[in-house]
N, C-alpha and C positions, 0 to 999 in steps of 0.2 A: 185336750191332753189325755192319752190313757193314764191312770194308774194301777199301778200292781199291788196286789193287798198282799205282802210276800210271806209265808212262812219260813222259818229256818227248817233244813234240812227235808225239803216238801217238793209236791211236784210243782210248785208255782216257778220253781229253779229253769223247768223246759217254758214256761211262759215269754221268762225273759232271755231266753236262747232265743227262742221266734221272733219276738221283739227286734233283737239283734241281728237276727239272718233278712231282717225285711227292711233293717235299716230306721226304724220308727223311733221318734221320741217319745218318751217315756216318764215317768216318776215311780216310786217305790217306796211305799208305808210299810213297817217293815215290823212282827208280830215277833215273838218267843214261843215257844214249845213250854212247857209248866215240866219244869227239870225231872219232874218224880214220873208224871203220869205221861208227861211226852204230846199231852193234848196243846188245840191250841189254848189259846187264851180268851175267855168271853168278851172281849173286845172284839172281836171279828163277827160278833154277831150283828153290830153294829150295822156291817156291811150287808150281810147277808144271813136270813135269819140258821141255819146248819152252822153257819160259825166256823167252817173248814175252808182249808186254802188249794187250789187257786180261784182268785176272785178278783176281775177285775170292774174298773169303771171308767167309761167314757161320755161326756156328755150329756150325764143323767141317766144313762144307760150303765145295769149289773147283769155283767157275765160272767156264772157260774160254770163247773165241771170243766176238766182239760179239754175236754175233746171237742165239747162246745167252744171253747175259750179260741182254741185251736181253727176252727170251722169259723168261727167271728172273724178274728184277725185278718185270716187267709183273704177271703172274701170280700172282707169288707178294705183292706188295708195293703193287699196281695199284688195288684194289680197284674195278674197273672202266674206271680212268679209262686215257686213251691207247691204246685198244685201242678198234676197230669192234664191235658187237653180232655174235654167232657168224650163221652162216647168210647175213650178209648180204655183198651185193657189194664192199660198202668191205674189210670183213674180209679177203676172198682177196685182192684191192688188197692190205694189210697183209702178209699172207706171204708173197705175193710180192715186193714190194719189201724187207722185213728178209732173205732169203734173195739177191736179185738185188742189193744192195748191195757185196757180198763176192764173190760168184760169177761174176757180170758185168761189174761194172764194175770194180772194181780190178786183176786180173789185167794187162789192157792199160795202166795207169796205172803199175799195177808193171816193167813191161818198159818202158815208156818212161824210166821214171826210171833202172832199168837199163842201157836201151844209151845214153842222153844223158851219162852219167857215165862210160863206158868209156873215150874220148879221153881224159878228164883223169886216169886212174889213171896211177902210173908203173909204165912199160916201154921198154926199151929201143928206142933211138932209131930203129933199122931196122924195128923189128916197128909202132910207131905208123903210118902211114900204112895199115897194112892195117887194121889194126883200127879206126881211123877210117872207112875205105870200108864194112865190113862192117855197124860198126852204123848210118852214116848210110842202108844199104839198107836193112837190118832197119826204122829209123823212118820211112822217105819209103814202104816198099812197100808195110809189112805193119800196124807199130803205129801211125800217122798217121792211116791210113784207118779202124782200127777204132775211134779213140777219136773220130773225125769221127760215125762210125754211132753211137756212144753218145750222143755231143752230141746231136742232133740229135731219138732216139727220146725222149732225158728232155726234153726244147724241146717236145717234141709232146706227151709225155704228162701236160703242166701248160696243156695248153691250152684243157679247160674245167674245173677243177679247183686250186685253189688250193693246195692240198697233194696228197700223192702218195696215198694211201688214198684222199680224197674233198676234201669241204667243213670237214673237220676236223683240225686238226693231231692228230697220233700220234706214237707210236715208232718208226714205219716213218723218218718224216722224220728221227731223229734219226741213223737206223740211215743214214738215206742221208749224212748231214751230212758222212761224209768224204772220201766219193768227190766228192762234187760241189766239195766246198771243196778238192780234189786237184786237179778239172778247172781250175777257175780257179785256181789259182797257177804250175801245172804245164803247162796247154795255152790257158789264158783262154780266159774268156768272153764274146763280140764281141756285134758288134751282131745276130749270128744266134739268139742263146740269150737275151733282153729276160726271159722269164720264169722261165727257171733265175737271171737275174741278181736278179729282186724276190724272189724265194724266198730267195737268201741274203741279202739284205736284211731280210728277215722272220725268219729265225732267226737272224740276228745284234741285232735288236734285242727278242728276248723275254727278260725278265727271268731268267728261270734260265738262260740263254745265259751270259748276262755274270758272272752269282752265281756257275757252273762255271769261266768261266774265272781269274774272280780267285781263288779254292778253289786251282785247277789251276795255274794261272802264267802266263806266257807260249806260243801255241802257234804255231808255225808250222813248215810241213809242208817237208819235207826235200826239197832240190831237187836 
């Protein structure tokens, strides 16, 4: 039996979407966030010593990182399906977007959430206005423009293509599902990005979308 080591409002939530698009039974251990600091909770270390979600286990076997989680599943669990025929173009489409999910785009999602939340930490009353200054440069100079350049290249790269592999939904799409569902709650998605906005339209209305989340719970992404 797999298990899913699940955190609230995490990316273990595309775990068991995959789960669901492949049909697989399942279980679900099910973690909290620590209300104040938003981590998880030292019980997950249990599983795995980083102690972050997603993490699952099969058989005596722990698989860490989505993308790896993702690449386990598929492979081992896939029997073809969700994955591009080897050799062909969609295929490298495929690894590179399950690898550029993580790699690329979150990193600047992560830092924006970062320095957007530093004014509100408590510090002492004199030290706040600098540290305001500091991170409003950090996001007007540095993170603003990169997350523009990310918008923009995923806007372009659905522009003869329905999905991100090809003509066919994958795991790649699922693998991207949280970066881009970070983009629009976190930096929205305007009238500039029309086809990243039908896309999440399109995988919020596939049947094991919705099966994951009521599974999973409520999910919405940490602001």
């Amino acid at each position: 039996m797999i298990t899913v080591h699940h955190l609230n409002n995490s990316r273990s939530q595309r775990v068991l979407w995959l789960l669901e698009e492949l049909g697989l039974e399942y279980e679900i251990v099910r973690y909290e966030r620590d209300a104040e600091t938003m981590l998880a909770p030292p019980a997950l270390r249990k599983v795995h010593p980083l102690g972050k979600s997603p993490v699952i286990t099969e058989n005596g076997v722990t698989v860490a990182e989505s993308g790896a989680i993702v690449e386990y599943l598929v492979d081992r669990h896939g029997s073809g399906k969700l994955k591009p025929a080897p050799g062909t173009a969609e295929q490298l489409r495929y690894t590179y977007w399950l690898h550029y999910a993580e790699g690329s785009a979150m990193p600047p999602l992560l830092m924006s959430l970062i320095f957007s939340r530093i004014p509100r930490q408590p510090m002492p009353f004199i030290v706040r206005p600098v540290a305001k200054g500091i991170a409003s440069k950090v996001l007007t100079s540095y993170i603003e423009p990169q997350l523009k350049q990310h918008r923009d290249y995923l806007e372009s790269e659905l522009e003869d293509r329905e999905w991100f592999a090809g003509a066919k939904f994958t795991a790649a799409d699922i693998q991207m599902s949280f970066p881009i569902e970070a983009f629009a709650a976190r930096g929205g998605l305007g009238e500039k990005q029309p086809r990243l906005s039908s896309w999440l339209e399109r995988i919020h209305a596939r049947p094991a979308y919705k099966r994951a989340l009521k599974r999973g719970g409520p999910f919405e992404l940490i602001r």
